[in-house]
Phi, psi and omega in degrees: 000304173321288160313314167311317192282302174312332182293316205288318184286343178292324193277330114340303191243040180265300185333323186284334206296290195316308173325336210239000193248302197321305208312302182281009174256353160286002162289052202223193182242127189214114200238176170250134133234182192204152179209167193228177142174130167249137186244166139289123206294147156218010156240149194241120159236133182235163194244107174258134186224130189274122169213149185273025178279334187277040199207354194053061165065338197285342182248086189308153163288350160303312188288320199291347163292317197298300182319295169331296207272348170304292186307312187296300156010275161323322190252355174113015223240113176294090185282355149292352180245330198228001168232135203224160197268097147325315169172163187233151178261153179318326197283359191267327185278326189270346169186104158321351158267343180287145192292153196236187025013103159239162153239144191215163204238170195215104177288141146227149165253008168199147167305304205294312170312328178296300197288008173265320194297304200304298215292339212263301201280009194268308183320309185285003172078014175267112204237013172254081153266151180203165193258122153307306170163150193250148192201198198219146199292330193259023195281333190277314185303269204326290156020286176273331189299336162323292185317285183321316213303315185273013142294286102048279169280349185288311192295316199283334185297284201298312166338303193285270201304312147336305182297331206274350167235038164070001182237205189234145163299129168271231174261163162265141198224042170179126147209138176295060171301092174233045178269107235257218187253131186300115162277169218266152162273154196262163189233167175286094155328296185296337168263346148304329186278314165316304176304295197313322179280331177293309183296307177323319189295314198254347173186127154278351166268356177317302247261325176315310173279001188250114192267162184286108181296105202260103134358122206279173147302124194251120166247126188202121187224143173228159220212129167258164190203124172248113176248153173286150203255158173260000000 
C-alpha cells in the first residue's frame, strides 16, 4: 500500500515536468530542404578491350598492347599512373596460341583527352571502347557542399513561415539525412565513339582538338529538419 501511494505521489509530482516538455516540442517546426548542383566531370574511365579476333589472330595481343600504348603515349596519357590491366582471359594462360582477350581501364581528365584517346586508338582499328563511368576529382567536397545548401534552405523556408505568424526560429534540434549516395550519371557508351568517329572521317585533326560533349554530373539532397519556434 505504502508503495502505491509513493508511485502516485512521483507521478503527481512529475506531471508540470511532462506537461512542460509536451508544451515545448509542440512548439517547433517542421520543414524540408532541398538543394541541386550540377558540375561538369573532370575525371573519365574508359574500358578498352584488346581481343586478336578481330584481327583473325593475325594480330597477338602482346603487339596490340604495345601499339596501344605507343598511341596513349602519343597524345600525353601517363602510362603508368593512369592505364591500368583489367583482365585477361583464361584462355591467354592455358594456350599461348589461342585467340585471347585483354582488357583495360583507362584514366582521363578532360573530354578533350577522351576524344584524342577515341580518334588514336580508332586509327589503330580499335573500336571496343566504352566509357565505365564518370565523376569529379572534388565529388565528396561538392557533396557536402550540396548537404549545407540543403539545410540551409530548410532554416530559410522555416524562417519565411515563422515569420508569417509572428513568431522566430529558434534552434534546430532534428534533422533528418536520408539520402543515400549521389553516383556520377552513366552514360550511352556507344556515342562517344560515334562522334569521334564521324569527326575523324571530316578532319583527324578536328577531332584531337575538339571535346566530346559530356553531360554535367547533377547532386541533389534533401535534408527534414525541426526548430524550436520563439
Amino acid at each position: 500500500m505504502k508503495k502505491m501511494i509513493l508511485l502516485a505521489v512521483v507521478a503527481i509530482l512529475a506531471m508540470p515536468v511532462l506537461a512542460q516538455k509536451t508544451e515545448s516540442c509542440n512548439s517547433f517546426i517542421q520543414v524540408n530542404g532541398r538543394a541541386e548542383k550540377e558540375v561538369a566531370p573532370d575525371e573519365f574511365y574508359l574500358s578498352i578491350v584488346l581481343d586478336e579476333s578481330d584481327s583473325k589472330g593475325k594480330v597477338a595481343i602482346a603487339v596490340q598492347r604495345h601499339e596501344m600504348i605507343q598511341a596513349l603515349k602519343s597524345i600525353g596519357v601517363d602510362i603508368d599512373k593512369q592505364l591500368k590491366v583489367a583482365d585477361f582471359s583464361s584462355a591467354y594462360f592455358k594456350k599461348k596460341s589461342s585467340l585471347t582477350t585483354a582488357k583495360f581501364q583507362l584514366e582521363l581528365h578532360s573530354s578533350e583527352m577522351v576524344a584524342k584517346t577515341y580518334a588514336a586508338l580508332d586509327k589503330l582499328g580499335v573500336s571496343n571502347i566504352s566509357i565505365d563511368r564518370v565523376s569529379h576529382s572534388k565529388i565528396d567536397e561538392l557533396k557536402n557542399e550540396v548537404r549545407i545548401a540543403a539545410i540551409c534552405n530548410a532554416k530559410a523556408t522555416a524562417t519565411v513561415l515563422a515569420e508569417a505568424v509572428g513568431q522566430k526560429v529558434g534552434r534546430c534540434f532534428y534533422i533528418y539525412d536520408a539520402n543515400s549516395d549521389v553516383m556520377p550519371r552513366y552514360y550511352n557508351n556507344a556515342l562517344p565513339l560515334r562522334a569521334a568517329s564521324s569527326k575523324s572521317e571530316a578532319s583527324d585533326a578536328g577531332v584531337a582538338e575538339e571535346p566530346l560533349d559530356f553531360k554535367t554530373i547533377k547532386l541533389s539532397y534533401d535534408v527534414n529538419a525541426k526548430f524550436v519556434l520563439e
